[in-house]
C-alpha positions as CSV (number, residue, x, y, z in Angstrom):
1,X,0.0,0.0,0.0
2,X,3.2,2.3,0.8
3,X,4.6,2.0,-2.8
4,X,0.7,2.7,-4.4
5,X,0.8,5.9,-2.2
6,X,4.2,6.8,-3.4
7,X,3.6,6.2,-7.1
8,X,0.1,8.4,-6.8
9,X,2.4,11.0,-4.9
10,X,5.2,10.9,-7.2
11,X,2.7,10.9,-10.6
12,X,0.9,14.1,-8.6
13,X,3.8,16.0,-8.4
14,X,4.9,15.4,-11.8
15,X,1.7,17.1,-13.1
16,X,2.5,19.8,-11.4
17,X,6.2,20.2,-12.1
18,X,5.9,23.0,-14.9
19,X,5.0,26.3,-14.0
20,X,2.4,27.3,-16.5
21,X,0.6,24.4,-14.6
22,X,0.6,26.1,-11.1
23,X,-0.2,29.3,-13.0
24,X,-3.0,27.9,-14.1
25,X,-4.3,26.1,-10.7
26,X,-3.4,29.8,-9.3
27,X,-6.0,31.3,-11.4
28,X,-8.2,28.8,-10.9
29,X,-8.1,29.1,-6.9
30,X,-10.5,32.5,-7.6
31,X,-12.6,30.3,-9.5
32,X,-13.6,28.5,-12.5
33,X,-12.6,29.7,-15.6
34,X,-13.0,28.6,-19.6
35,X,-9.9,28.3,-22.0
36,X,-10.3,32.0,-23.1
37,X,-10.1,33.4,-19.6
38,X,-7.0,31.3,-19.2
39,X,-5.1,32.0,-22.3
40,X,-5.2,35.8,-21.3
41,X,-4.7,35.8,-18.2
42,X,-1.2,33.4,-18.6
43,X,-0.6,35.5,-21.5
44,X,0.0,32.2,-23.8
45,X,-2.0,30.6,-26.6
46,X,-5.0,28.4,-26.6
47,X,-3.2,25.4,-27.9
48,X,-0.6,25.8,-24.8
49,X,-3.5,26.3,-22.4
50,X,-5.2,23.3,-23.9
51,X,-2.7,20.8,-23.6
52,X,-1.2,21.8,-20.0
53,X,-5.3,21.4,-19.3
54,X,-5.3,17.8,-20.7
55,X,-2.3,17.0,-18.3
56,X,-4.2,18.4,-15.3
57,X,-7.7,16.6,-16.2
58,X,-5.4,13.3,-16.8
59,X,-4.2,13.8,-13.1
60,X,-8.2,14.7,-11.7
61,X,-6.2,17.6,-10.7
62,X,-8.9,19.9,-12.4
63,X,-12.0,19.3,-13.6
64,X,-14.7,20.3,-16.5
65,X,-18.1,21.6,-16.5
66,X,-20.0,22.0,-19.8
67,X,-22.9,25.2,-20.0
68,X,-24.0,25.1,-23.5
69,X,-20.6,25.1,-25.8
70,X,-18.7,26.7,-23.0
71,X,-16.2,24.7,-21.2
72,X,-15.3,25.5,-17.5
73,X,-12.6,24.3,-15.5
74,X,-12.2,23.9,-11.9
75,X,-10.0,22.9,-9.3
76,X,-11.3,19.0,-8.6
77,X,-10.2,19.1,-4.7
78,X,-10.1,22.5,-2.8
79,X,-7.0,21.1,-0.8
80,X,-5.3,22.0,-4.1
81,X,-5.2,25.8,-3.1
82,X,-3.8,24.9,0.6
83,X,-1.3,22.9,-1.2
84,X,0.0,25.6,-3.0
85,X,-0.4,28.0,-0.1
86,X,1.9,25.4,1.5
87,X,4.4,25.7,-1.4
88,X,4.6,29.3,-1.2
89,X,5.2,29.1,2.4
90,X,8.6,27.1,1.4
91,X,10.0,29.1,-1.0
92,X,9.4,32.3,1.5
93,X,11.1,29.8,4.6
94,X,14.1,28.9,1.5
95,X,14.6,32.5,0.7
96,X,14.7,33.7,4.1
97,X,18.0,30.9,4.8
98,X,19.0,31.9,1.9
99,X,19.1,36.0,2.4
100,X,20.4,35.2,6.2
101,X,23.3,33.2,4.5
102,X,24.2,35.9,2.5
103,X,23.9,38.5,5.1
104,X,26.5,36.3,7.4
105,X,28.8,35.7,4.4
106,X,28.7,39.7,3.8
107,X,29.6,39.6,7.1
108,X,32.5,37.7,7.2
109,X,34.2,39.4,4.1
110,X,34.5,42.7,5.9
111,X,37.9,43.5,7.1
């Protein structure tokens, strides 16, 4: 049961290894969204949008709602936004050792 956990962990995290991917659940933390919305807010094209989509929707990492011919995608578990919250919260703690490393090697290379 350990390695199945892993595997889904490890297949999770590889969906969301590329950053127009955790652009794109960013935006979709304030809501859903179509492919339009998307594509000008990331600032890229449709097809690009599109296929990062498919990778998400593979995962069950978003989902889609259809309202006529419009498409809607969603975040398919809220956790998702606490996750990145989470990952946000890292970089700050990696930046701050980093900045406080720097400060103490200044430090050290004054006469």
């Amino acid at each position: 049961m350990n390695r199945e956990i892993q595997e889904f962990k490890a297949d999770f995290f590889k969906a969301l290894s590329h950053p127009l991917r955790i652009n794109i659940l960013e935006i979709l933390c304030d809501g859903d969204k179509n492919v339009n919305e998307l594509q000008s807010l990331c600032g890229v094209g449709g097809a690009v949008i599109s296929q990062q989509l498919a990778i998400l929707r593979n995962k069950n990492i978003v989902k889609t709602r259809k309202d006529g011919t419009r498409v809607s995608y969603s975040l398919q578990d809220p956790m998702i936004r606490e996750l990145l919250v989470i990952a946000r919260q890292i970089f700050n703690n990696h930046l701050v050792n980093t900045i406080s490393k720097f400060d103490r090697l200044q430090m050290e290379s004054k006469p």
